[in-house]
ZAMARTI-12125 format. One record per residue (C-alpha): x, y negated, z negated; residue number from 1. Coordinates in steps of 0.02 Angstrom, whole numbers, plus 50000, padded with zeros to 5 digits. Layout:
% ZAMARTI-12125
+-------+-------+-------+-------+
|     u |     v |     w | setor |
+-------+-------+-------+-------+
|     X |     Y |     Z |   NUM |
...
+-------+-------+-------+-------+
END
This chain:
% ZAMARTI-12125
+-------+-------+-------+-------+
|     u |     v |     w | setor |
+-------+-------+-------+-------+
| 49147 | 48836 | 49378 |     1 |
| 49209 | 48992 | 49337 |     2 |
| 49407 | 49031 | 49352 |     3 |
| 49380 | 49172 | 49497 |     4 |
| 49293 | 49036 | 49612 |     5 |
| 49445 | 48908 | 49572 |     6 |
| 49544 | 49054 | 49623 |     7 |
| 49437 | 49124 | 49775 |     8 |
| 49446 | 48964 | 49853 |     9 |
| 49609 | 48867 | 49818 |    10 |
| 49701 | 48815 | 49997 |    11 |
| 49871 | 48918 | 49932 |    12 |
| 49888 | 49037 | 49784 |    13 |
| 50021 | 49014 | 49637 |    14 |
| 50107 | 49154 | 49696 |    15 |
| 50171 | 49242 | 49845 |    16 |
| 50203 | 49412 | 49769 |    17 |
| 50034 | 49527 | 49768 |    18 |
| 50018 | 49678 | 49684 |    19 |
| 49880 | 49792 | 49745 |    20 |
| 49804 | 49943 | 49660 |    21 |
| 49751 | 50083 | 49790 |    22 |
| 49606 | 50182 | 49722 |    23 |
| 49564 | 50303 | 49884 |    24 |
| 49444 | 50417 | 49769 |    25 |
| 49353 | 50528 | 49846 |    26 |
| 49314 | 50593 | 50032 |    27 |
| 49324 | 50468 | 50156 |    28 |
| 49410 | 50330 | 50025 |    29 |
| 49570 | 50445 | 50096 |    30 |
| 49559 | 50363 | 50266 |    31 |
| 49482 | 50189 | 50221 |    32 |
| 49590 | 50132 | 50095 |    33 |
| 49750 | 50176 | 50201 |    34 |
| 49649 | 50073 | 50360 |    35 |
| 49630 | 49918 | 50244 |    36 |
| 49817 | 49928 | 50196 |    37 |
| 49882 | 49937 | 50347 |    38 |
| 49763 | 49785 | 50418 |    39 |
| 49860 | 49684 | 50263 |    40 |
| 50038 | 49748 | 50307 |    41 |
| 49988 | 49670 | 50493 |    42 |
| 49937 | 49511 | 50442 |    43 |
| 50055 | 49362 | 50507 |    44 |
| 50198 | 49300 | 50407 |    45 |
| 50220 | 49128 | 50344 |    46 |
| 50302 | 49039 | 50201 |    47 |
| 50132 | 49042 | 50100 |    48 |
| 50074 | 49191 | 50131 |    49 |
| 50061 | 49334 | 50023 |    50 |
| 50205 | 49475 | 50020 |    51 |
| 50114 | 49643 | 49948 |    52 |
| 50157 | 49791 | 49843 |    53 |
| 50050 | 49929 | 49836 |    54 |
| 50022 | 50043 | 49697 |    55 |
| 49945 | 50233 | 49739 |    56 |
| 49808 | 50255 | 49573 |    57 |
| 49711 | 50420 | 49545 |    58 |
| 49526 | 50422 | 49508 |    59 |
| 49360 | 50523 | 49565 |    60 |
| 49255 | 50666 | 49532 |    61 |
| 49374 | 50798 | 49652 |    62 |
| 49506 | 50702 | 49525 |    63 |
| 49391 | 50757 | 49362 |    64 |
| 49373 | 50928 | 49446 |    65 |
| 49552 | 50957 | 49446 |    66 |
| 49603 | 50888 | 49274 |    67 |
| 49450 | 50854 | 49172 |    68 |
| 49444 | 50647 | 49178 |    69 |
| 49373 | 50538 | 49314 |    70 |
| 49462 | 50379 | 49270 |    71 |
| 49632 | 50401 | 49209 |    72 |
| 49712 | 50305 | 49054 |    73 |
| 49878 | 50284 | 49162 |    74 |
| 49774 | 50209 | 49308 |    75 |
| 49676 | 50075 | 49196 |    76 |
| 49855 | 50026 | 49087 |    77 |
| 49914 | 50010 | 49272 |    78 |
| 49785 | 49890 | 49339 |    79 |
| 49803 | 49783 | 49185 |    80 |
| 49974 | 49769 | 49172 |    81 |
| 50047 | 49776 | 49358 |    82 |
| 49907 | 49717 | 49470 |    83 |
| 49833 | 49577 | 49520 |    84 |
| 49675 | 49657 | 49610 |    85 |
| 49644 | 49837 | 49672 |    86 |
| 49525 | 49924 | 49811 |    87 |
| 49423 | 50077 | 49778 |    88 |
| 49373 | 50190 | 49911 |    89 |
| 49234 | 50298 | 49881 |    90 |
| 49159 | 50428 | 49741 |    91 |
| 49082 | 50595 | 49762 |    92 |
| 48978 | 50577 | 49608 |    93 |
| 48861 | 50707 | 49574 |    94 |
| 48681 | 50718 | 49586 |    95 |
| 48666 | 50810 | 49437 |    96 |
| 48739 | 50805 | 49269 |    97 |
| 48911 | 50886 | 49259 |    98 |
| 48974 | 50878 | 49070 |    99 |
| 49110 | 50750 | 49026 |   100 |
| 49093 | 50660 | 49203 |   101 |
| 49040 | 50479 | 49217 |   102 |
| 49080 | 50379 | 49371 |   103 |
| 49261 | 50296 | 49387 |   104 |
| 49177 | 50145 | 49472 |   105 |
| 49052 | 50115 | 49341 |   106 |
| 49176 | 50147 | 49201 |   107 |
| 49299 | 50012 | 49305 |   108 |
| 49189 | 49886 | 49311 |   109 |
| 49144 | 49907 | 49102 |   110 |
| 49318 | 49886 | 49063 |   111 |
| 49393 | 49750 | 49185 |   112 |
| 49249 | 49655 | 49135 |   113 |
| 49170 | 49653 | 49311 |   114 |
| 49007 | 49576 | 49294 |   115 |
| 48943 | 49536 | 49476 |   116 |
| 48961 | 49648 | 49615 |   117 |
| 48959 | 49518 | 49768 |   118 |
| 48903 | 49577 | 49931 |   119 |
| 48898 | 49490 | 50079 |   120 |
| 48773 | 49552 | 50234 |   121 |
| 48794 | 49450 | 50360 |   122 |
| 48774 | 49469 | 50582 |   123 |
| 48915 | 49419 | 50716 |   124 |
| 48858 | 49251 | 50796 |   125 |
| 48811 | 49304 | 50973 |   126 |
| 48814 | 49502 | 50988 |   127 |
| 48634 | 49487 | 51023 |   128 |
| 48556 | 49549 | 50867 |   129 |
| 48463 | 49438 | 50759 |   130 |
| 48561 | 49326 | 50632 |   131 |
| 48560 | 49330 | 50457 |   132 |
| 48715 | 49253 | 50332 |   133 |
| 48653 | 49347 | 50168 |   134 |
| 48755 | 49358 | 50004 |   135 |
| 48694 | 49468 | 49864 |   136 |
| 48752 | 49445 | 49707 |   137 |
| 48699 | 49583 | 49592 |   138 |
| 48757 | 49599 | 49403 |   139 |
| 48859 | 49734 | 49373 |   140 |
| 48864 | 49787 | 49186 |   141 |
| 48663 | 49806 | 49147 |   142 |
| 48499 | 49849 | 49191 |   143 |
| 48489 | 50060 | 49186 |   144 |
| 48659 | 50075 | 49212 |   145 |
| 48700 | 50057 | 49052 |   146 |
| 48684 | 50255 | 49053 |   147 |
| 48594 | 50273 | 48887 |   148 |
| 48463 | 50421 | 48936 |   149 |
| 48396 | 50572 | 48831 |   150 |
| 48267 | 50703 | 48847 |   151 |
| 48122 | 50749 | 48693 |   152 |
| 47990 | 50876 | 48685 |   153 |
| 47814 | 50801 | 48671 |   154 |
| 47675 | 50895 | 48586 |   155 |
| 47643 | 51015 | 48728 |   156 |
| 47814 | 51095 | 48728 |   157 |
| 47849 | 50992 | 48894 |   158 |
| 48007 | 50883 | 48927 |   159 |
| 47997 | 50706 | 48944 |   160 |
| 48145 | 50591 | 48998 |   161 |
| 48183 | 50421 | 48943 |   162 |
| 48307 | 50279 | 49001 |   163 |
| 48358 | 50126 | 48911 |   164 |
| 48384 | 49959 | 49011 |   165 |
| 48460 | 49813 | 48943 |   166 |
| 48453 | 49655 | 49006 |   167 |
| 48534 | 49537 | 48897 |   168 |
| 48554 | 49305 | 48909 |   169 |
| 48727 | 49307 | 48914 |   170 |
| 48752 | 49440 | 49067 |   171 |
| 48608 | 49359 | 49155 |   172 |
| 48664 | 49184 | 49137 |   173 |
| 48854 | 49233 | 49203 |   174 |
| 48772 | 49321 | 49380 |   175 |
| 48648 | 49150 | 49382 |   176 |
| 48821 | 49025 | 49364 |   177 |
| 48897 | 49141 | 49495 |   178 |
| 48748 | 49144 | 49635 |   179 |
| 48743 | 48961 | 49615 |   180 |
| 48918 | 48921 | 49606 |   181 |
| 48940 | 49031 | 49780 |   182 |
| 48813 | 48946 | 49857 |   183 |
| 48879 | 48780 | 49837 |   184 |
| 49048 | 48845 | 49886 |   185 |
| 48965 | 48947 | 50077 |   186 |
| 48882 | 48786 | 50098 |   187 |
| 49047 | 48678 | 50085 |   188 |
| 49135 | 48823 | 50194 |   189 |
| 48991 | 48819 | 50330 |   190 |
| 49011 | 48658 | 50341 |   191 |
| 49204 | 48681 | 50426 |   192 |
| 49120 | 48792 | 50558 |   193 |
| 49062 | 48755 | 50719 |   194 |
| 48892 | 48721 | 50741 |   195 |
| 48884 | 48880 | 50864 |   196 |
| 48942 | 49006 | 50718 |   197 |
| 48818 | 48937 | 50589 |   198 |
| 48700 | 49070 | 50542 |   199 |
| 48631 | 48977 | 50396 |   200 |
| 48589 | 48780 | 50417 |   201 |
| 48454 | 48748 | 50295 |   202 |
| 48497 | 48696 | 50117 |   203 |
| 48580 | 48809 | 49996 |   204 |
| 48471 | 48907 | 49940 |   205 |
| 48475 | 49065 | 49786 |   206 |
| 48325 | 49177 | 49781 |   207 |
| 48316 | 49262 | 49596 |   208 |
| 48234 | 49445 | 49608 |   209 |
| 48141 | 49517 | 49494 |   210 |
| 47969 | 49631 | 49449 |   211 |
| 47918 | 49523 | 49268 |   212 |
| 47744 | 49558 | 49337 |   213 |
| 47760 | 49733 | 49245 |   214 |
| 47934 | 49707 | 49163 |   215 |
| 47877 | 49561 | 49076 |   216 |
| 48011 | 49565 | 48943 |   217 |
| 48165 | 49618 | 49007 |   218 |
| 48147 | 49539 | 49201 |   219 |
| 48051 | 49403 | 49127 |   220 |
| 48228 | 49352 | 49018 |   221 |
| 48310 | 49379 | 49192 |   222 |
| 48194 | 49264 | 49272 |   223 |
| 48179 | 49146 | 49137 |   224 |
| 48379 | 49137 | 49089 |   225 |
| 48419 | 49118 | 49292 |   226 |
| 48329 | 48998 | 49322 |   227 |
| 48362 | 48869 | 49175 |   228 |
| 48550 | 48889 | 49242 |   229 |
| 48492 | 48769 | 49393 |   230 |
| 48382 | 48685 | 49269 |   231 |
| 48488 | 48632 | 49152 |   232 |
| 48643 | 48594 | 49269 |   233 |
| 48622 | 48433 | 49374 |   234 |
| 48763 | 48511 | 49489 |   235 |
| 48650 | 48613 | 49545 |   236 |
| 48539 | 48485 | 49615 |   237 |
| 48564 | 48508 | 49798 |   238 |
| 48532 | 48703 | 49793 |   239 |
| 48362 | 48767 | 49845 |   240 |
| 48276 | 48921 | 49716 |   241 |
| 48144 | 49033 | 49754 |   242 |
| 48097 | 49193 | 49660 |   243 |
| 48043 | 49370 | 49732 |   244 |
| 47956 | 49523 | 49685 |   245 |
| 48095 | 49666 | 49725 |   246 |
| 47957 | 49764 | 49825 |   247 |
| 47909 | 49607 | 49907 |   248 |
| 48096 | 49551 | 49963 |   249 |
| 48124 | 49714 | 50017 |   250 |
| 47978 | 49716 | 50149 |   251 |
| 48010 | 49529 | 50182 |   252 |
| 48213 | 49562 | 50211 |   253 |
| 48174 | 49678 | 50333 |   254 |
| 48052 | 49575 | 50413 |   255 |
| 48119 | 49400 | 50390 |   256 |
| 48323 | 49426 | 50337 |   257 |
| 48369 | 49230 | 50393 |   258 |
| 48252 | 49182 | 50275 |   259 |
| 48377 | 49213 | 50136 |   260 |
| 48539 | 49139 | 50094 |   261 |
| 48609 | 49194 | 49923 |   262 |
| 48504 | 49319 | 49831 |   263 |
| 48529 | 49367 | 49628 |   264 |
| 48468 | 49522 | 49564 |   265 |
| 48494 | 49639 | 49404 |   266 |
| 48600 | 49806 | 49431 |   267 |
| 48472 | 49937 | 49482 |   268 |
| 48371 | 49808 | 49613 |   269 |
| 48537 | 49733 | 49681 |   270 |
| 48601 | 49891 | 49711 |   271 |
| 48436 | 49945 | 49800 |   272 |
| 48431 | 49790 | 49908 |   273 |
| 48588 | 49806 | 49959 |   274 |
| 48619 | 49958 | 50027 |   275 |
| 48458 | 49921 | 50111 |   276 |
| 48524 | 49758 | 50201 |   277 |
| 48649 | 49870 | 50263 |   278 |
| 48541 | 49935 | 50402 |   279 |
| 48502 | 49762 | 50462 |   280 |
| 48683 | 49765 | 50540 |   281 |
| 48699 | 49914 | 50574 |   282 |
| 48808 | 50039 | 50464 |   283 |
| 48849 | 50050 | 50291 |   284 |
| 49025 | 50067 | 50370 |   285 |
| 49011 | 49875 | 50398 |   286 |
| 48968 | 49831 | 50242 |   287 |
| 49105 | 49761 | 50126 |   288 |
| 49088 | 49686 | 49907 |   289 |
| 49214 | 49638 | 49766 |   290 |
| 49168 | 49682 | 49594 |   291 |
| 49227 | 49533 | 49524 |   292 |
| 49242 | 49453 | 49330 |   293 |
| 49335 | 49304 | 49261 |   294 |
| 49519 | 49400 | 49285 |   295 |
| 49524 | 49540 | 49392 |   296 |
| 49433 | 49580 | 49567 |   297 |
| 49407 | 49757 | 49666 |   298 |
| 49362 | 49767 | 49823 |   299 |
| 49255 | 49913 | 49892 |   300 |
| 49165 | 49953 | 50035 |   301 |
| 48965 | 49986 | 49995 |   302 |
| 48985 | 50165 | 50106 |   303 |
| 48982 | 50328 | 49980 |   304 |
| 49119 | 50471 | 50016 |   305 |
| 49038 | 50533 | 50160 |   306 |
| 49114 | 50723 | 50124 |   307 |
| 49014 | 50783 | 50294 |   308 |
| 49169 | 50690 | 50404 |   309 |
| 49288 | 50686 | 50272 |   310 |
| 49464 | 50704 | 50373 |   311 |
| 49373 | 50703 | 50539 |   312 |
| 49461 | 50501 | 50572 |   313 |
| 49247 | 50483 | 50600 |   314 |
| 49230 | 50353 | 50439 |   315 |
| 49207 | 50171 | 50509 |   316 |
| 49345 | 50081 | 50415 |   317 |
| 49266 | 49917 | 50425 |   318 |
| 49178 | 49897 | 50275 |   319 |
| 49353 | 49942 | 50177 |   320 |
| 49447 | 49794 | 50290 |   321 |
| 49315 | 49675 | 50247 |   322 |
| 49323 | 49729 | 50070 |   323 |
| 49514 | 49678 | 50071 |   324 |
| 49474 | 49519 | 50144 |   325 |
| 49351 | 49486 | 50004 |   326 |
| 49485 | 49518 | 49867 |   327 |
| 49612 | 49416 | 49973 |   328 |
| 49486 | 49274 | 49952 |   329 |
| 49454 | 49290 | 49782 |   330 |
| 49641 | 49298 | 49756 |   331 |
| 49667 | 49119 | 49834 |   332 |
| 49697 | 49168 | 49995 |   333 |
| 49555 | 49098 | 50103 |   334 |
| 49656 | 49067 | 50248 |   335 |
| 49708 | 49252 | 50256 |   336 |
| 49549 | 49321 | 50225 |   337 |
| 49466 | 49220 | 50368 |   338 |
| 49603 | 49310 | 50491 |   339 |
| 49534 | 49467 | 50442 |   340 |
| 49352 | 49445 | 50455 |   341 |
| 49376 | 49346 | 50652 |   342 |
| 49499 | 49493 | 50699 |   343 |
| 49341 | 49623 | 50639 |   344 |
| 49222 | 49525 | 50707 |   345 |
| 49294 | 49508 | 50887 |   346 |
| 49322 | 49698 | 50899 |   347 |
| 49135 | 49712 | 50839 |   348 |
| 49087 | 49591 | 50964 |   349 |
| 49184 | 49646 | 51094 |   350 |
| 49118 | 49829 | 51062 |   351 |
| 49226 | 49950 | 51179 |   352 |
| 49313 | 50010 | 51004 |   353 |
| 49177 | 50094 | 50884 |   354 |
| 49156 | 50235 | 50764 |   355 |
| 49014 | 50390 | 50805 |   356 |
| 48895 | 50274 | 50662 |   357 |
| 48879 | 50136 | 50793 |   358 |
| 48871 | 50236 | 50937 |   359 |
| 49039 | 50237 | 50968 |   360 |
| 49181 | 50369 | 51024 |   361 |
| 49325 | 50293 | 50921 |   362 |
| 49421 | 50364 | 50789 |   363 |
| 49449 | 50274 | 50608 |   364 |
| 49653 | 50224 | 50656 |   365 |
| 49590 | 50153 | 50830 |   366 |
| 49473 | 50035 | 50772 |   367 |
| 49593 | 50007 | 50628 |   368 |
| 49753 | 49971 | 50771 |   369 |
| 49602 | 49853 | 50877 |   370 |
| 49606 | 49763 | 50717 |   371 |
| 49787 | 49750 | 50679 |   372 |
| 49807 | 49703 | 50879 |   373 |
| 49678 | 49571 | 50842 |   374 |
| 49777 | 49489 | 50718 |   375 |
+-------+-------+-------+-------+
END
């Protein structure tokens, strides 16, 4: 099993001392990041609990606008060498090519080695809407993203674009051992619930995505190198695996979202799918993932910067709290992270406290003080 799920799930971590990277970015990042602090500053104190430092980093396009780099040196020696996990707010990346600018996110994730970008979708048991327990784990460092695009001239004087995608048996086979290491792990963890907060209670199940219909090379090695991870690993035995089309789980996730329990999917689908699932509870704002590899985790909600309320206290902070719960419990700190997702999802359930994306009146630091009340 990899060393991060050792770690994400051990009942008490080696050490009490946390050091935390704060990456607010861009727009709204400025007022999520602080919210997600100050839910960790609130949590209760006990002898094994975690005592945090936090360290203020700089990165983002308004950071590249001011002094021509998006993703400092100082901020990456600073992660390595002082941190044990960071969060990352938001970035303002442009639609359209801006010399010498590549996202700070992307660029993170290359060199922290974060190769799965785990997101969790999942309902509150009994706020009436329907129930789904979803985690998507989509691989991080591939697929289009690799960024290696170019534009020719063809014969008629006429531009034509073209991207490379990689897809490679060692990337693939690292997001396959994570999807079904994770679903052995939520099926041990569901098993401590309550009947009555069970959302999922088939079988563990991981549904690989793909389209090697018409990408028969590149998501047929995704497909193929996936699935012989279950194959040829008899610990695997008691997890369920299906396959779907990408434009086929798309309809069928909106349509049927219990039917899916841990889904695996390469960069450009997963983060299609995902952002998609969002709308199945509601708000991107709700919406937490880690970007997580062998030695280092950030958590980061799935929301964009959202410059149309930056500094308005309108940004749902929820997603961000969730995403510090994440790194908490990829940290070894399970029991801390659970405090923080049943303090969020009482105010959720409880609904008086909500920001203008759920219908609500509330500003970002009230449903962030519901939250710290909570716990």
């Amino acid at each position: 099993m990899a060393s991060f799920l050792r770690r994400g799930f051990a009942t008490a971590a080696q050490s009490n001392k946390v050091t935390i990277g704060l990456i607010p970015a861009d727009g709204i990042g400025r007022e999520v990041i602080p919210a997600a602090r100050q839910v960790l500053e609130s949590l209760p104190k006990t002898e094994s609990s975690p005592r945090f430092d936090f360290i203020h980093l700089d990165a983002g396009f308004e950071h590249f606008q001011k002094h021509g780099v998006a993703l400092p040196e100082e901020t990456l020696a600073r992660l390595r060498g002082e941190c044990q996990g960071a969060l990352f707010g938001a970035v303002s990346s442009p639609s359209h090519k801006v010399a010498g600018y590549s996202s700070p996110i992307v660029a993170l994730r290359k060199h922290l080695d974060l190769y799965a970008n785990v997101r969790p979708v999942a309902s509150v048991a009994g706020d009436g809407q329907k129930q789904l327990d979803m985690l998507i784990i989509r691989e991080n460092t591939e697929c289009l993203y690799i960024k290696q695009e170019r534009i020719e001239t063809d014969a008629n004087g006429l531009k034509v674009a073209y991207a490379d995608r990689k897809i490679s048996e060692f990337a693939s086979r690292r997001a396959g051992q994570m999807a079904f290491n994770m679903a052995l792990m939520r099926d041990k963890l569901r098993s401590n619930l309550p009947a009555s907060e069970r959302l999922w209670h088939g079988k563990p199940k991981v549904t690989i995505i793909h389209k090697s219909n018409v990408l028969s090379v590149t998501d047929g090695l995704w497909r193929e190198t996936v699935r012989s991870v279950k194959e040829n690993n008899p610990a695997f035995d008691g997890v369920d695996m299906d396959e779907q089309l990408v434009d086929s789980m798309v309809y069928r996730m909106f349509r049927e979202p219990e039917a899916f329990d841990v889904v695996v999917a390469p960069n450009l689908y997963g983060d299609i799918i995902s952002d998609g699932a969002a709308a199945l509870v509601g708000s991107l704002g709700l919406v937490p993932s880690a970007n997580v590899g062998d030695h280092f985790v950030v958590g980061e909600p799935v929301h964009g910067s959202a410059p149309d309320i930056a500094g308005q206290q309108k940004a749902n902070p929820v997603a961000a709290i969730r995403s510090a719960g994440l790194l908490l419990e990829h940290m070894g700190y399970a029991s801390e992270a659970a405090r923080i997702y049943q303090a969020v999802d009482g105010v959720l359930r409880e609904g008086q406290i909500k920001t203008p994306d759920l219908g609500g009146k509330s500003t970002t630091q009230e449903v962030t003080d519901a939250i710290c009340k909570r716990l």
